[in-house]
N, C-alpha and C positions, 0 to 999 in steps of 0.2 A: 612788397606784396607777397603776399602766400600764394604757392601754387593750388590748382584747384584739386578738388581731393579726386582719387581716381575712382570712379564709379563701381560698384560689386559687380562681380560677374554675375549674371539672370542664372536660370534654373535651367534652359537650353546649352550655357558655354559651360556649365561644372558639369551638366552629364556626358558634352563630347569631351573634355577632358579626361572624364572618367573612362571612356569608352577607349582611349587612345593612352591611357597610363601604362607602365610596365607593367602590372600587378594583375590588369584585365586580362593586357594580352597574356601573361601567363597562366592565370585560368582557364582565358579562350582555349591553348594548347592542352594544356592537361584534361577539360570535356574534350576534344577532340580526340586523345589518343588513347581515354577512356571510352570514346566510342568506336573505336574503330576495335580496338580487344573484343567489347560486345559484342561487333558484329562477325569477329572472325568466332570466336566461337560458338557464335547462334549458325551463321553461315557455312562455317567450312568452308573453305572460298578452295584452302588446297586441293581436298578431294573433287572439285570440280574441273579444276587444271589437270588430276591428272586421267580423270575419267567421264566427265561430260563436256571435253573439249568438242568446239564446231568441228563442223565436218570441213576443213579448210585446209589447204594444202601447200608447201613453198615455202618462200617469202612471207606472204600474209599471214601464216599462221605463227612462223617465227617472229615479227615483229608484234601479232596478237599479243602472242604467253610474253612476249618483254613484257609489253607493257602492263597485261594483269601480273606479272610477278612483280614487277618495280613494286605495284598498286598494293601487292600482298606485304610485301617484306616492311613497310611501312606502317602498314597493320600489323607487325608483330607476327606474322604466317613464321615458322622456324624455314631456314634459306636449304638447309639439308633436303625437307621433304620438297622446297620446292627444283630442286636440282637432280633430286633422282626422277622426282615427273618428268624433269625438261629432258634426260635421257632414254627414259619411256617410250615418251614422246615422237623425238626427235633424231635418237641415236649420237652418239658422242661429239659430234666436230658442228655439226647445228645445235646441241642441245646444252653447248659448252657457249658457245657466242652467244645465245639469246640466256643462258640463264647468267651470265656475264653483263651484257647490257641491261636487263634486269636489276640486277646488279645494281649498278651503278644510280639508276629512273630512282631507285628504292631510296638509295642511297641519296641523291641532290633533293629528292622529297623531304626527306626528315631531316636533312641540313634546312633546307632552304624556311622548312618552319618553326625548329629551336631556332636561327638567325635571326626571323622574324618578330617571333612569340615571346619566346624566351632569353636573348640572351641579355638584355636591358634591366630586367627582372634579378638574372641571377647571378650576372659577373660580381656585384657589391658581397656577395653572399662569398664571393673566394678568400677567406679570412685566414684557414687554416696553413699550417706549414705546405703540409701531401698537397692539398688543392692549389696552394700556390705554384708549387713545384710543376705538377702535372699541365695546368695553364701553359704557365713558361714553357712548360718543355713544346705542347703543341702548338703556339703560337709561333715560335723563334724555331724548329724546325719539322716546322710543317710538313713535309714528305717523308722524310725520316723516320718520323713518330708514326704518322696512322699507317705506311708501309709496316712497321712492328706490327702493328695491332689490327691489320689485317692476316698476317701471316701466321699470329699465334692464334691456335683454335677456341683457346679459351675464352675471348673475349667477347663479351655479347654484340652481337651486331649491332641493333636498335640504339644501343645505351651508347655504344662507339659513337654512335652519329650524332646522337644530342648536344654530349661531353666536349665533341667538337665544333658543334655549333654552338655553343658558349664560349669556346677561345675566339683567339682573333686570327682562327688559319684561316687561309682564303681558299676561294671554291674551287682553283685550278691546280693546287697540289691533293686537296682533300678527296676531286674525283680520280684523279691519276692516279694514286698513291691506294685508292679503294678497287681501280679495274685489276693494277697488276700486282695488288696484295691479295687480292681475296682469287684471284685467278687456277692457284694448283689445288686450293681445296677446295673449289668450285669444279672441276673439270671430273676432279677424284669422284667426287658422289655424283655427277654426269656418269661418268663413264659405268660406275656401279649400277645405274639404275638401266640404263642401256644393256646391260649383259645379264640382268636382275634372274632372266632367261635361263641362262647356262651358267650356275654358281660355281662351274669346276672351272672356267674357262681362265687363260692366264690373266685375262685383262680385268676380269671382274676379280680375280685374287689380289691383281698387285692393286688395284685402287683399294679394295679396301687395307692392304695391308698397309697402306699408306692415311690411310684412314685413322687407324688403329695408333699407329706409329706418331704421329702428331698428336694423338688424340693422349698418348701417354706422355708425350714429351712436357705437352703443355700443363699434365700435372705435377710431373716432377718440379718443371719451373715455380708453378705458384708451389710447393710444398715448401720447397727451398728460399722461397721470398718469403714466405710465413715466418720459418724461421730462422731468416735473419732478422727481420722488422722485431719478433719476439725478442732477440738477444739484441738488437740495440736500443729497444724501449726498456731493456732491466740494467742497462751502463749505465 
């Protein structure tokens, strides 16, 4: 006997399919973090952290600015402006912990929605040599890698996050590895913005000379990676 044929799916089960495919949800993310740029720059969300903050004090207001900076940094807000606010603020040893924890809220945000959104969508798309390599390398040593890529200035934060929400690092090297990479050029533009006050002072000299100093190193690197990749694409 024949088995019986299997019924078509109705016009309800193909559009929860649709609704639940890789393809949407990577749409769904992409209007989403094309709305959230919109809003940052209709908004200004920064200029309000660092000059219409509540009138709140302590504790509460350090754990406020975390969490609207996580809220920011996720939005594409640049982490610079929001770390000299948090020194403004706060002054360097609160304004370094909460733009730290900040940090990190920013940081599990935009992991936690390429993981979700995106990475279903776009791991098939890792075809090339570089994307292969780059995969492997943050999948297989997860702390390693995003400690680099916190530490070097050059690296965009936002895009850090996505790149690694498409491998297969897990979330407890990826937060780790995001508090105590991103931590001395986080403190640096704290401590600058905290002394913003007295620009002769030693402490707002040496942060930014440190500043400065990272901020040259990490061209020098990618100039020198440039050209090598040039001279080993003409062998």
């Amino acid at each position: 006997m024949s088995e019986p044929a299997t019924p078509s799916p109705g016009p309800a089960e193909l559009h929860r399919r649709a609704r639940l495919s890789p393809w949407f949800r990577l749409g769904l993310l992409v209007v989403l973090l094309a709305a959230a740029a919109a809003a940052v720059l209709a908004l200004r969300p920064e200029r309000m952290l660092a000059e219409g903050w509540p009138q709140l004090s302590g504790g509460a207001a350090v754990v406020l600015f975390s969490a609207a900076y996580g809220l920011c940094t996720a939005a594409f807000v640049p982490r610079p402006i929001l770390n000299i606010a948090a020194g403004a603020l706060f002054g360097a040893p609160a304004g370094t912990a909460a733009a730290v924890v900040g940090t990190v809220l920013g940081s599990a945000a935009s992991f936690g929605l390429g993981r979700l959104l995106g990475q279903e969508a776009l791991r098939p798309l890792l075809r090339g040599r570089w994307l292969k390599a780059a995969d492997r390398q943050l999948s297989r040593h997860a702390f390693r890698s995003m400690m680099a890529v916190r530490l070097f200035p050059g690296v965009p934060f936002a895009a850090a996050n996505y790149c690694a929400a498409v491998s297969r690092m897990r979330w407890t090297p990826f937060l780790l590895a995001t508090a105590l990479g991103s931590a001395p050029a986080t403190a640096a533009y704290v401590i600058a913005g905290s002394h913003a006050t007295a620009p002769t002072s030693p402490a707002f000299l040496g942060a930014t000379a440190f500043i400065a100093v990272t901020g040259l190193a990490a061209v020098i690197v990618a100039w020198r990676k440039k050209g090598l990749s040039r001279r080993l694409s003409r062998s």
